[in-house]
C-alpha positions as CSV (number, residue, x, y, z in Angstrom):
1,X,84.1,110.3,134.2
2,X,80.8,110.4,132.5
3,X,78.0,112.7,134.3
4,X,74.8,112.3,131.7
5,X,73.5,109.0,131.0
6,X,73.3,108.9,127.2
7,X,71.1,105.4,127.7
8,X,68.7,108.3,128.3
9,X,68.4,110.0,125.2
10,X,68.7,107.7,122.0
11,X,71.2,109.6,119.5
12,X,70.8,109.4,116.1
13,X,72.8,109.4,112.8
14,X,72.8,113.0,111.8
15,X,71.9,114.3,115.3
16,X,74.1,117.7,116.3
17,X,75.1,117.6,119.6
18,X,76.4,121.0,121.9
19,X,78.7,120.3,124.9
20,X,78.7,123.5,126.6
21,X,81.6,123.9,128.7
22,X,83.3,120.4,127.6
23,X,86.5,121.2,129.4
24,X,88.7,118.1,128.3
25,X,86.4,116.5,126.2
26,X,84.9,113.6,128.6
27,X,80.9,114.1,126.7
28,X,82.3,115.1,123.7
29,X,84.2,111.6,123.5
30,X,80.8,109.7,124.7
31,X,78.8,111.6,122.1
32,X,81.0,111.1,119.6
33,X,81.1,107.2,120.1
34,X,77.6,107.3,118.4
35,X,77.8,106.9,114.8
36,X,77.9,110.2,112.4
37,X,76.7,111.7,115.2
38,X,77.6,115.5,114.8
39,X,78.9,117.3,118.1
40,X,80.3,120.7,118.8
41,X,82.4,121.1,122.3
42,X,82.5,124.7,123.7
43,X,84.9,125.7,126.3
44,X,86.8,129.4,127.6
45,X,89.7,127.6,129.0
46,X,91.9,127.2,125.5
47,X,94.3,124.7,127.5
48,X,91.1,122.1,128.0
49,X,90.4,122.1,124.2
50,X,93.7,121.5,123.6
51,X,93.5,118.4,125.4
52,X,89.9,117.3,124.4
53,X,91.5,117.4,120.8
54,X,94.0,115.4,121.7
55,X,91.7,112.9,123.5
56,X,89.2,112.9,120.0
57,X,92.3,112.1,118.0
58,X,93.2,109.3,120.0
59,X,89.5,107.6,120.0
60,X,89.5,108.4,116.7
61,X,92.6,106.6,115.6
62,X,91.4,103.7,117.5
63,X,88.4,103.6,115.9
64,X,86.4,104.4,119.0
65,X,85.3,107.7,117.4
66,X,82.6,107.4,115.1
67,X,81.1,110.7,114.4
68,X,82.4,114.2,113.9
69,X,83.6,116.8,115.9
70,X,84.6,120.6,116.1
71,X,85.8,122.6,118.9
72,X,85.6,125.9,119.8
73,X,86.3,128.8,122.3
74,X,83.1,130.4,123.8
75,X,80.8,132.0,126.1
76,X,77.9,130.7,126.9
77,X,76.1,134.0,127.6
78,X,76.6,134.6,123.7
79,X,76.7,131.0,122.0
80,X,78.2,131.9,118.4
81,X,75.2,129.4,116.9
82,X,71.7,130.3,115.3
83,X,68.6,129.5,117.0
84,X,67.0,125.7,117.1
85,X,70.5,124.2,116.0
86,X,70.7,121.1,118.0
87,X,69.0,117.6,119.1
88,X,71.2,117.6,122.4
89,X,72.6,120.5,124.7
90,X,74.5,119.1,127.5
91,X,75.5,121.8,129.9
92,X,77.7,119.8,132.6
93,X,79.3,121.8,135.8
94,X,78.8,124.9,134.2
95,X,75.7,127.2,135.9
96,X,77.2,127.3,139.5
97,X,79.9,129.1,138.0
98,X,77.9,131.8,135.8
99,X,77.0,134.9,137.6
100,X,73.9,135.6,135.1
101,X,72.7,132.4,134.9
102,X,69.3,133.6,133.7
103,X,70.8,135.0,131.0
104,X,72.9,131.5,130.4
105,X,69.8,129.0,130.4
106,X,68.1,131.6,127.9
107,X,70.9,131.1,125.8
108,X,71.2,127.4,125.8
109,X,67.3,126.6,125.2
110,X,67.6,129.5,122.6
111,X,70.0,127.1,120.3
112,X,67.7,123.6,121.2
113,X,65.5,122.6,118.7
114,X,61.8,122.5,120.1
115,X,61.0,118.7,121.0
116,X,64.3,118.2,122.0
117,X,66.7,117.0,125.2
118,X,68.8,119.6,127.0
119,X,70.9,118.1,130.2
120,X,71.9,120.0,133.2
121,X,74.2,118.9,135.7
122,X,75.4,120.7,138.9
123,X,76.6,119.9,142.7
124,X,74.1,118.5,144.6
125,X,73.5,121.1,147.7
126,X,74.3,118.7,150.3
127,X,77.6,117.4,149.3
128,X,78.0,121.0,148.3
129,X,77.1,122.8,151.4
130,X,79.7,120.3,153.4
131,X,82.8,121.1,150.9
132,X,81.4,125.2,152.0
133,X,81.3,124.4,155.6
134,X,84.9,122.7,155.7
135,X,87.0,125.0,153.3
136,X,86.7,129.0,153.0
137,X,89.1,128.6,150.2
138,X,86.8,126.3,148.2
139,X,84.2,128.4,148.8
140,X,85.7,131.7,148.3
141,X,88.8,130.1,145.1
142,X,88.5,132.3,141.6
143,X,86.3,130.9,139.1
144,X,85.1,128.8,141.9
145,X,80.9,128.0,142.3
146,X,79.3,131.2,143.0
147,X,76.7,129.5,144.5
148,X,74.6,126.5,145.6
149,X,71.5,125.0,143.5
150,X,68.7,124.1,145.5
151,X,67.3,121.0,143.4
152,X,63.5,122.6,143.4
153,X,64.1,125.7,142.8
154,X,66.6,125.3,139.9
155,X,64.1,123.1,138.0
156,X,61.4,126.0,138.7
157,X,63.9,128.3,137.1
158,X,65.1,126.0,134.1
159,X,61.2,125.2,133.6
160,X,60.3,128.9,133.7
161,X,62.5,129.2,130.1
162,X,60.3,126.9,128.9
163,X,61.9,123.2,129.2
164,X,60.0,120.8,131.3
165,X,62.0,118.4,133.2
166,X,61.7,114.6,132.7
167,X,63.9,112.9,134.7
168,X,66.9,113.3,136.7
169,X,69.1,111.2,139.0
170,X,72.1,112.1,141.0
171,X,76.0,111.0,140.2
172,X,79.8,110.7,141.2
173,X,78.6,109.9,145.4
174,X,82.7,108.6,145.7
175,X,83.8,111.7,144.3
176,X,81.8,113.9,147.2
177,X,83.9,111.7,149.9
178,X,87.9,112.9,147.8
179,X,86.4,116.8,147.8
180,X,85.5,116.1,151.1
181,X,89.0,115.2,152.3
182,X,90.3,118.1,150.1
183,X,88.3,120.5,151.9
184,X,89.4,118.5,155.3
185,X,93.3,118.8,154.6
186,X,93.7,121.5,152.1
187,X,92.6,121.8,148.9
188,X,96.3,122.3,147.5
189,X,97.7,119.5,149.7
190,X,97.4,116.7,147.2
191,X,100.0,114.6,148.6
192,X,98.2,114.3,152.1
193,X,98.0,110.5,152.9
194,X,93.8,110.5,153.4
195,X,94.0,112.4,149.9
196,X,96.7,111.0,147.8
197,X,95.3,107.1,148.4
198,X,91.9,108.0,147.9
199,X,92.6,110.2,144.3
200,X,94.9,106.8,143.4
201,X,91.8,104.6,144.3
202,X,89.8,107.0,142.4
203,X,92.3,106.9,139.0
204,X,92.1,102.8,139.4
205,X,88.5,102.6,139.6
206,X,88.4,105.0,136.0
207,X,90.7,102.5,134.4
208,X,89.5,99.0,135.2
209,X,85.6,100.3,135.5
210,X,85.5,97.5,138.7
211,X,81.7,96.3,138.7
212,X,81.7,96.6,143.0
213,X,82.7,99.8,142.7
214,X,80.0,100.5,140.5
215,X,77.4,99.2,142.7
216,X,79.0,100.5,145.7
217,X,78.7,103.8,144.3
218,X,75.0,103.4,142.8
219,X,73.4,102.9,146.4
220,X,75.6,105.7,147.5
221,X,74.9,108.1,145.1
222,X,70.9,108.5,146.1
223,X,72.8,109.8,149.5
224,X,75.5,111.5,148.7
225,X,75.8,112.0,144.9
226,X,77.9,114.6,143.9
227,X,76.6,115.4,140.8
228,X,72.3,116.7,140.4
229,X,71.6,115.7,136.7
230,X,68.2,117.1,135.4
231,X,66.8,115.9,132.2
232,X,64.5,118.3,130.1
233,X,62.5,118.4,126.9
234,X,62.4,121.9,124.6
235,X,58.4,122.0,124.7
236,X,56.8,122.3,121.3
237,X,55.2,125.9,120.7
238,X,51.1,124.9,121.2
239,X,50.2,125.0,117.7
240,X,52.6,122.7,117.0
241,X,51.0,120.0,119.2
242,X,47.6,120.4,116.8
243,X,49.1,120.2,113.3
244,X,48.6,116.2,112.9
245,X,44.8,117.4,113.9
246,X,44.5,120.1,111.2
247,X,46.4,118.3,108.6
248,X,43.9,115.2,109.3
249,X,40.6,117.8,109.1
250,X,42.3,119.4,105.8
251,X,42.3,115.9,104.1
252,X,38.8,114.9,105.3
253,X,37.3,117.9,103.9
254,X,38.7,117.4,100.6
255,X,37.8,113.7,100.3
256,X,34.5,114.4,101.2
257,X,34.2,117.2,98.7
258,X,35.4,114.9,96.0
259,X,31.4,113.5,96.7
């Protein structure tokens, strides 16, 4: 289940990518797909790299895999990289579990490279504020979301690091209607009838990638997409922005000192 839409951003040979909080690998895999495409998956739960590796070395002994990959254990309030490493930080379902998120967007534009794409992805409030209302035990389950992103406000907030936001869309509306029915019946009664159909469905649409789904799930997803995924640029330090002017102003005074 891919959250950011790498149609997006056009990845190039050579390009290091950072998925922060990769989990099992599902970026990771997409990013990798692009050729010698470099990308680094960070995680704290040792148990989802484990199975991200496994999912790389599959793809890659198909022949799906076309770049490189490392994977590491980390935190992302101390990312264990230099400053301006990467072309692409993807930070998927991560920041409505951080306490100090502050902190954690400083750290992930700190490691961007100026002029390039970060994306953020976290519940949509809506969807979010239902799955609250329904179940004190989703709301309240450890390492669960510590709280709810208002769309508005955390643009104002990733903007105020100094990334500026140019585009975002919302995701994963059939996934809102299974958390939905979890929260309903119980988030550990997987085997409930509403539940265990609906997570099947869910499994079968993943595999065979049905085309109705998919449109079924586009018009939703304006409504009741799970996912918020914001799209923003690393802005270039000012100066930066004048040195095609300079170097141009440089070379005119010399040719016309050569008269």
């Amino acid at each position: 289940m891919i959250t950011v839409s790498l149609k997006k951003i056009s990845l190039k040979p050579g390009n290091r990518v950072l998925d922060i909080g990769c989990g099992t690998g599902r970026h990771v895999c997409a990013c990798s797909r692009n050729k010698a495409v470099q990308v680094w998956g960070v995680d704290q739960c040792y148990a989802d790299l484990i199975k991200a590796r496994d999912n790389l070395k599959f793809e890659k002994a198909y022949g799906v895999s076309q770049g490189s990959w490392q994977l590491l254990s980390g935190n992302i309030l101390d990312l264990p990289f230099p400053d301006n490493c990467f072309d692409l930080v993807i930070c998927s379902e991560v920041l409505e579990h951080i306490n100090d998120d502050t902190t954690a967007m400083k750290e992930i534009i700190r490691v961007l490279k100026k002029g390039k794409n970060l994306v953020v992805s976290v519940p949509r409030s809506v969807p979010e504020r239902i799955c609250w209302a329904l179940s004190k035990a989703y709301q309240n389950s450890p390492g669960g979301h510590v709280r709810i992103y208002q769309q508005n406000h955390l643009i104002q907030h990733l903007e105020s690091q100094g990334v500026k936001k140019w585009d975002l869309h919302h995701a994963h509306a059939l996934h809102s209607f299974y958390w939905w029915l979890k929260c309903l019946f119980g988030l550990d009664n997987d085997q409930q009838v509403c539940v265990k159909s609906y997570h099947d469905f869910l499994v079968w649409d993943m595999v065979h990638k049905s085309p109705w789904v998919r449109c079924i799930e586009n018009i939703l997803n304006p409504l009741a997409g799970k996912s918020l995924v914001i799209y923003l640029k690393n802005n270039e330090p000012p100066f930066i922005l004048f040195l095609p002017y300079i170097a141009f102003f440089m070379n005119t005074c010399y040719v016309i000192s050569q008269f």
